[in-house]
N, C-alpha and C positions, 0 to 999 in steps of 0.2 A: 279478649272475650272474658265477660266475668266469671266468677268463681262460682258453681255450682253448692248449695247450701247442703250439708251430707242429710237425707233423710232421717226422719225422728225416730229414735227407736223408743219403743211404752217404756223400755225398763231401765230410759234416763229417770225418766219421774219417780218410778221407786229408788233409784241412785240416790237423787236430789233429795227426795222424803227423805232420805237413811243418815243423811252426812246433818240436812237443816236439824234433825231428833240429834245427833253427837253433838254437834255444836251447843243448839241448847242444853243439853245436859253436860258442857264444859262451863259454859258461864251459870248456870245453877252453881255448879258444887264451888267454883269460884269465886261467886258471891257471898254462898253459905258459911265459906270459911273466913272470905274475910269481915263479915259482919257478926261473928256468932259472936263475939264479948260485947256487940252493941246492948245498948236498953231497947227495949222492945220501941219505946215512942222516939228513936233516932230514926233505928229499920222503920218505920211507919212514915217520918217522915222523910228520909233519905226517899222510900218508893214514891210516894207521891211528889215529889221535884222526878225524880228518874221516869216516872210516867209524862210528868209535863214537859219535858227535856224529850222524850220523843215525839210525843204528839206537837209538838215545836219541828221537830227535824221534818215530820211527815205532811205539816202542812207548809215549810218551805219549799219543800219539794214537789207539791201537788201545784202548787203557785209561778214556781220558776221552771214547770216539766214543759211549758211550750215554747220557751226559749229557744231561740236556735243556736245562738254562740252563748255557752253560761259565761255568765259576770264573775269576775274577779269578785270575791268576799274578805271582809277586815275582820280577822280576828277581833272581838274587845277586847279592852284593856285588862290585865288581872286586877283581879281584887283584895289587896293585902287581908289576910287572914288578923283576925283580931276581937 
């Protein structure tokens, strides 16, 4: 017999609200600290690649969401810093 799903209680969603607000405000101040000796036109572009890096993640995922077995993915190659 399957598993019975436990009823939804309202004050998951405030749970979940509570922890997604700590989370963001850990990689805020995470971020804050590790960019504050940047030049302001790094941070400017560091965000805008970090914006395009996930609106990349969010439209692979809208793309491969009806998948029914997900595909093995190749990392790229690194790219020597230089």
């Amino acid at each position: 017999m399957p598993e019975r799903c436990p009823s939804f209680d309202p004050g998951d969603h405030q749970k979940g609200a509570k922890l997604l607000n700590e989370i963001h405000a850990v990689k805020r101040t995470l971020l804050e600290s590790v960019t504050e000796s940047w030049e302001p036109e790094d941070i400017d572009r560091f965000s805008r690649l970090y914006e395009r890096f996930v609106c990349g993640i969010e439209d692979y995922i809208r793309e491969h969401a009806a998948e029914e077995e997900p595909q093995p993915v190749e990392a790229p190659k690194a790219r020597s810093a230089g």
